[in-house]
Each structure stands twice: as C-alpha cells, then as structure tokens.
C-alpha positions in Angstrom: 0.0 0.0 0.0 3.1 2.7 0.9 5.1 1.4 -2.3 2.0 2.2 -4.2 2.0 5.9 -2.7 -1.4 5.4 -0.4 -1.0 7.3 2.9 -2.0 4.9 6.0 -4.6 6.7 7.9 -5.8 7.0 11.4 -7.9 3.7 10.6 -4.9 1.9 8.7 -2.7 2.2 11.7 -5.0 0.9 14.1 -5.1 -2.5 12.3 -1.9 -2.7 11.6 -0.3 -2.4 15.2 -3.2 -4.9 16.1 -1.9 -7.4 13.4 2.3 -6.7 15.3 0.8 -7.2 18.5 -0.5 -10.3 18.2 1.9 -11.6 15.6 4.4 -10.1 18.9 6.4 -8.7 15.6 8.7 -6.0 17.5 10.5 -4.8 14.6 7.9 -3.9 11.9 5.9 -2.7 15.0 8.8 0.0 15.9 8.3 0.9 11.8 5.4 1.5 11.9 5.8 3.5 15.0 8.5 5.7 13.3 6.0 5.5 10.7 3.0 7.4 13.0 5.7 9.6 14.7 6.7 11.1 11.0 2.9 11.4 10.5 0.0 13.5 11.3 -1.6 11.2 13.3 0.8 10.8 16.4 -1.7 12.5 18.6 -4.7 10.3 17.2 -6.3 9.3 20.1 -7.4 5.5 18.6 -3.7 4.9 16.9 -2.3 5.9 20.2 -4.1 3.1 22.2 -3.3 0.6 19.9 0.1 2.0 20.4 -0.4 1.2 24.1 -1.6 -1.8 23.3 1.0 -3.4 20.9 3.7 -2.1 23.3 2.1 -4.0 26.2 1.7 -7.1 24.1 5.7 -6.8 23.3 6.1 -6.8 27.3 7.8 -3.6 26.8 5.8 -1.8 29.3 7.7 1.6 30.1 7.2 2.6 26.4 3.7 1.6 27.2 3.4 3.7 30.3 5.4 7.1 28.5 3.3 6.6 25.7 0.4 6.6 28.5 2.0 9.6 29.7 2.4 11.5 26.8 -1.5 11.3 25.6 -3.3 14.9 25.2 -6.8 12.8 25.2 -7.8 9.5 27.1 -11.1 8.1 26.7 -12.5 5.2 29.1 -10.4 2.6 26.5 -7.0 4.2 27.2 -7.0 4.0 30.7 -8.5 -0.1 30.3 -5.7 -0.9 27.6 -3.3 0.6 29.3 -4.0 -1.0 33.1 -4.8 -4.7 30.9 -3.4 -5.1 27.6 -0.5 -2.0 28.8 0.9 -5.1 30.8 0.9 -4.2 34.3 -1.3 -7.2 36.1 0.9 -9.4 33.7 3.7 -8.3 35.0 3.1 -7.9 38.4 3.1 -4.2 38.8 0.0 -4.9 41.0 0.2 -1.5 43.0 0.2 0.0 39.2 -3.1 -1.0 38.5 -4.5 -0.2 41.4 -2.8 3.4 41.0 -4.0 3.7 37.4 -8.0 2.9 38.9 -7.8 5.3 41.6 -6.5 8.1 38.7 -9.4 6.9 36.4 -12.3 7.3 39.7 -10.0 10.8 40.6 -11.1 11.9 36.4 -14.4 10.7 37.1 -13.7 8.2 34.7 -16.6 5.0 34.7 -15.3 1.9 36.2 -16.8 -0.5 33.3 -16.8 -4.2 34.7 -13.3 -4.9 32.8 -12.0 -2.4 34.7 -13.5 -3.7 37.8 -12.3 -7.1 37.4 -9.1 -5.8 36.6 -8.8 -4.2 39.9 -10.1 -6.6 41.7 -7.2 -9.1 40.3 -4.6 -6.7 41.8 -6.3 -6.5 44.7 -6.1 -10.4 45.4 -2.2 -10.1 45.1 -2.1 -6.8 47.0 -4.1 -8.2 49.7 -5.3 -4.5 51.2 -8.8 -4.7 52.4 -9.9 -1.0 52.2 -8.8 -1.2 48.6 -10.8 -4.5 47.7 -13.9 -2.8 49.7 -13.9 -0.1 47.8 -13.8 -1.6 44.2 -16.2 -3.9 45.2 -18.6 -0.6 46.8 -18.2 0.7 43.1 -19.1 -2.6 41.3 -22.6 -2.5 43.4 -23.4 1.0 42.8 -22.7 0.9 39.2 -24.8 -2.1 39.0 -21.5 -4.6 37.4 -22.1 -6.9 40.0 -24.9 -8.6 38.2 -22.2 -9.3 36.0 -21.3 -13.2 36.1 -17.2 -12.3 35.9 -17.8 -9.8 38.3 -19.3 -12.1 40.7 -16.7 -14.7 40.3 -13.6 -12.3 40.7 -15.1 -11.3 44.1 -15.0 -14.8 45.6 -12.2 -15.5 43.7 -9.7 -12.5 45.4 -11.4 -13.8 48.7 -10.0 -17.3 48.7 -6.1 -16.4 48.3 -6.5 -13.4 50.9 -8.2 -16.5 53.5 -4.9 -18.5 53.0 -2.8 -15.4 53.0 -4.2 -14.3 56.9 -4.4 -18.0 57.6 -8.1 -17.6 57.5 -8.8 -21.4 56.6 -12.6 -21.0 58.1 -13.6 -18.3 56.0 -12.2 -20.5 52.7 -14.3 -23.4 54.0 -17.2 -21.2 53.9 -16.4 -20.2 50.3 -16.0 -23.5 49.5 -19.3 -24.3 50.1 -20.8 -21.4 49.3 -19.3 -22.4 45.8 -20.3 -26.0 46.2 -24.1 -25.9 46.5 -24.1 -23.4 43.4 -24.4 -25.2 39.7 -23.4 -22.0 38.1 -20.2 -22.7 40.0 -19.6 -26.0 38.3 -17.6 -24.9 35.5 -15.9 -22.4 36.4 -11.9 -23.5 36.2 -11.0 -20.1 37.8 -12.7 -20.5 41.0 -11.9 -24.3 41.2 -8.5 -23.2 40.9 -8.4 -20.5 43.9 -9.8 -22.9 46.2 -6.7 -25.4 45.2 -4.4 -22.5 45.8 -6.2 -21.5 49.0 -5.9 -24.7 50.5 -2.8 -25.0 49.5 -1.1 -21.9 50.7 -3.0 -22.7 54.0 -0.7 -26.2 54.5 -3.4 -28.2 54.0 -2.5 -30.2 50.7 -4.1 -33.1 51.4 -7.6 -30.5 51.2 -6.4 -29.3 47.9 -5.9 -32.6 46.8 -9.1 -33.8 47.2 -10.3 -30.7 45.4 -8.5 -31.3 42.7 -9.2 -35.1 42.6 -13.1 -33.7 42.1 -12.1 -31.5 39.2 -13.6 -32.6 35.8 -11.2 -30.0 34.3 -8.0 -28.6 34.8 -5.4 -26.4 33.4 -1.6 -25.7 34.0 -2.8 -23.2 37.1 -4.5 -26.3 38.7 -1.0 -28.1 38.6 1.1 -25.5 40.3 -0.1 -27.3 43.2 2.8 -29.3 42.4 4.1 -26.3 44.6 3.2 -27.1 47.5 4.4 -30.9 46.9 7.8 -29.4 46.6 7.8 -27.3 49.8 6.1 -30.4 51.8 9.5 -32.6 50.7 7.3 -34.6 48.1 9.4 -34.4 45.4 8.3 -38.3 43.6 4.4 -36.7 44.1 5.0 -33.5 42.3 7.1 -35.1 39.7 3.9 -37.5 38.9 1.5 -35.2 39.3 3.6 -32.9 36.3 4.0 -36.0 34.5 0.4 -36.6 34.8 -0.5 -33.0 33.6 2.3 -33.8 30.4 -0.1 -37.8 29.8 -3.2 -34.9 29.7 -1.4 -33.1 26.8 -1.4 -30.1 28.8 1.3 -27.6 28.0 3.4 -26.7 31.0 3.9 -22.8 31.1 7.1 -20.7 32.9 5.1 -20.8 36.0 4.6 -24.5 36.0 8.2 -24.8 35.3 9.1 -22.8 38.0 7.0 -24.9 40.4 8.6 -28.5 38.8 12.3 -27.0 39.4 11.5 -25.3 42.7 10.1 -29.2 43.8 13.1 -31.3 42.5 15.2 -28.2 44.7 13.7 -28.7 47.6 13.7 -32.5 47.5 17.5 -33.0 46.2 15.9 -34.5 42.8 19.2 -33.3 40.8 19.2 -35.6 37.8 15.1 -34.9 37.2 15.5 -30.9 37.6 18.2 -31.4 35.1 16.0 -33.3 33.1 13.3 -30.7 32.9 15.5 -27.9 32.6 16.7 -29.0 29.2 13.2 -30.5 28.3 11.6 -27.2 28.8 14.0 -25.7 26.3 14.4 -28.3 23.9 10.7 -29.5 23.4 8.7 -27.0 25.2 10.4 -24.3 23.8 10.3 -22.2 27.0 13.4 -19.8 27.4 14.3 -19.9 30.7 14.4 -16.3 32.9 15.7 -15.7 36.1 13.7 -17.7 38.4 14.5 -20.1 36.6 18.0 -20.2 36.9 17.8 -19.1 40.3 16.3 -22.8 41.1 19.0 -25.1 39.6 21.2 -22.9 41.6 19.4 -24.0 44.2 19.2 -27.3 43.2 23.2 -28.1 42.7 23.8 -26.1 45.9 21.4 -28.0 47.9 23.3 -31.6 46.3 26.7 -30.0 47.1 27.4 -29.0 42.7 28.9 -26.2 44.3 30.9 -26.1 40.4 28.0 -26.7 38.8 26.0 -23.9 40.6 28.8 -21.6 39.9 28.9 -22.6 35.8 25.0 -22.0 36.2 25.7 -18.5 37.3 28.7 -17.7 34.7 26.5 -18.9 31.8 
C-alpha cells in the first residue's frame, strides 16, 4: 500500500499495530511506530491506544506507560488498555493498577466491569482490604455486579486473601458457598483458587481432594505441584507434572518454576536437570531468572557447588 503511494490513515494504523501485536512482531511494530511519529496522526487518540496496546503485548511496558504519559486525550479505552493489555497485572506491577484505577475514579472516569475485574485481580495479590472494599462498593453502585465475571472475581480475590491471613474457616465457607451453586460447576477459575487457597493454607491433602473432584483442569490447577515441593514430596509433584504432560497439557514458565522449585527442595538433581533442558528443547520455553535461580538452588542443595557456579557464569 506505501510502495504504491497510499497514505496509512488513522484507521490503517489501528489494524496494523493490532496485526504486530499479536503476531508479537517487534520490529515492523517499531516501523510503523517511526512511521506514525513522522505522520499527522501521532496525537490520534485510537492509533495511540493501539500503540499502548502493541507495546504492552511486546512486554515492553515503560514505552507503554510514557506513551500513556504522553496522551493529550484518554477516553474510558485508554486508561483499560493501558491498566490490561498495557501489561501491568501481567507483570506484576500490582500497585500500578491499582494506582491507574484510583486516577481513572479521581477523572471521574466510569469503572466499566473490565475495569473492575481488573482491579479486583490486583487487589487479590495486594491483599489491602480497604482497597478491595472499595472496588467492590463501586461494582454494586454501578450495577456490574450482576455481571457473572464480576461475581466470580469477588470470591475468587477472597479465597487467596483467606490462606494469606491463615483464614482457613472463611475459605471453608467459600468452599461451600461455591459448592451448593451449579453455576459454579464450571468455572476453572474458581476451582482453581480454592486449590491455591488450600494449599497456601498447609493443608494439601484439602487441595488434593479438590482437585481429585475437578472434571477439568489447566496448567494453574498443577502449580499445586508447589506445595508438593515445599512439603518434601518431590516423587508426588514429579507425577503429578508427568500426569499434567499424559493430559497433553502444555506446561507454562510458572509450572516450570513450580517442577524445578520441587526437585530443589527434594534433592531431585538428575530430574531438575532433566526438565531444565526438556523445557528448552521440546517446550520451547526460554528460561528467565527464576528459573536459573532454582538449579542454583538445586546443585547447591546436592553440594554441585561447580556446577552452581557454571550455572551462574553462563
């Protein structure tokens, strides 16, 4: 379309950054970037969310948050692209979002129910009470609660807070409250908390059973493998991954994380080392920090002080 002399317009450049951002093509996403900045449409209010957007996709969220910055306009979208798709609950800049909701209330912006659910995501890993009460007060008055996603964020933020103040009665209470409900049956998210819950409460043999009862599951239901690890089970976490692998369920970082953390804790060298290079070879995960940081642990644990130390070096 440029080699034939067409001009993209404020419409064109929309798509296009749509088409980079899920195609995660960094390069010809910076050209066209250059592209907009050379143009007259650098101010555009719609190209610059999908700016935000594509940025946050890439993971490259400070040229997210000074494009953010930068905006003469935001409408409603801007502020929701920027606290979801911008990247900050992916990337754990909890306090971020929540910062980003309390501007958007301050500019008497509407808190739609992405929003909503948004904050009430952050809030769970927060863990600050006034905070959650307060996005759930604006979820009731703006009527999103009758909103089934609503509804199941709320108990969902509610069941990781229990385990975090060692609440377990509370959680038991959810747990029923969740159990008597058929709408409930389905819904992997909320099976998946109460796992978690139980599990961060020390009572894996609880979250076992839950997740015994679980017609479905995902790689989140596994990271109970976790908890396996840090209870010295290292033989049961390694079958229960090995189970997750038989159910042709991909394993993520996260899971990763949680299968090297276990064979750490439980002196498993030869079967972290196993996984390590089977992450990268087959599963095509690059490893990051954390995930180094556990073979450390794993040959310093087994006295591979050498092969700790080459670990590091590489």
């Amino acid at each position: 379309m440029v080699n034939k002399g067409i001009r993209p317009d404020n419409f064109t450049y929309p798509s296009v950054l749509r088409a980079c951002g899920e195609k995660l093509d960094v390069d010809f996403g910076r050209k066209v970037h250059n592209s907009i900045s050379c143009s007259c449409h650098d101010q555009n209010l719609y190209v610059h969310n999908a700016l935000i957007s594509m940025y946050g996709k890439f993971g490259k969220i400070y040229i997210a948050c000074d494009l953010f910055n930068k905006m003469l306009d935001r409408d409603d979208l801007s502020w929701n692209i920027m606290i979801r798709s911008g990247g900050l609950l992916r990337t754990g800049y909890f306090k971020g979002s929540l910062e980003l909701l309390s501007q958007m209330r301050s500019s008497g912006i509407h808190l739609d129910p992405v929003a909503i659910i948004i904050g009430l995501g952050a809030y769970s890993h927060v863990g600050t009470l006034k905070l959650g009460k307060e996005i759930h007060g604006s979820a009731i008055r703006s009527c999103s609660y009758v909103f089934e996603n609503v509804r199941n964020a709320m108990i969902t933020i509610i069941q990781p807070l229990c385990a975090r103040v060692a609440n377990l009665q509370h959680g038991k209470e959810f747990h029923c409250y969740i159990t008597r409900r058929k709408v409930f049956e389905d819904r992997l998210l909320l099976w998946n908390a109460l796992v978690d819950m139980y599990a961060r409460s020390g009572s894996v043999l609880a979250a076992k059973r839950v997740f015994d009862l679980m017609r479905k599951r995902d790689e989140v239901t596994y990271t109970l493998i976790t908890e396996y690890g840090m209870q010295g089970e290292g033989q049961a976490a390694i079958k229960l991954f090995e189970e997750m692998i038989n159910f042709q369920i991909k394993p993520d970082h996260v899971t990763m994380v949680a299968v090297l953390s276990a064979c750490s804790h439980c002196g498993l060298v030869i079967e972290g080392q196993v996984w390590f290079e089977k992450m990268q070879s087959f599963y095509h995960i690059i490893p990051c920090l954390v995930h180094f940081s556990c073979m450390v642990d794993l040959y310093g644990h087994a006295g591979f002080f050498n092969k700790a130390k080459e670990t590091i070096t590489n």
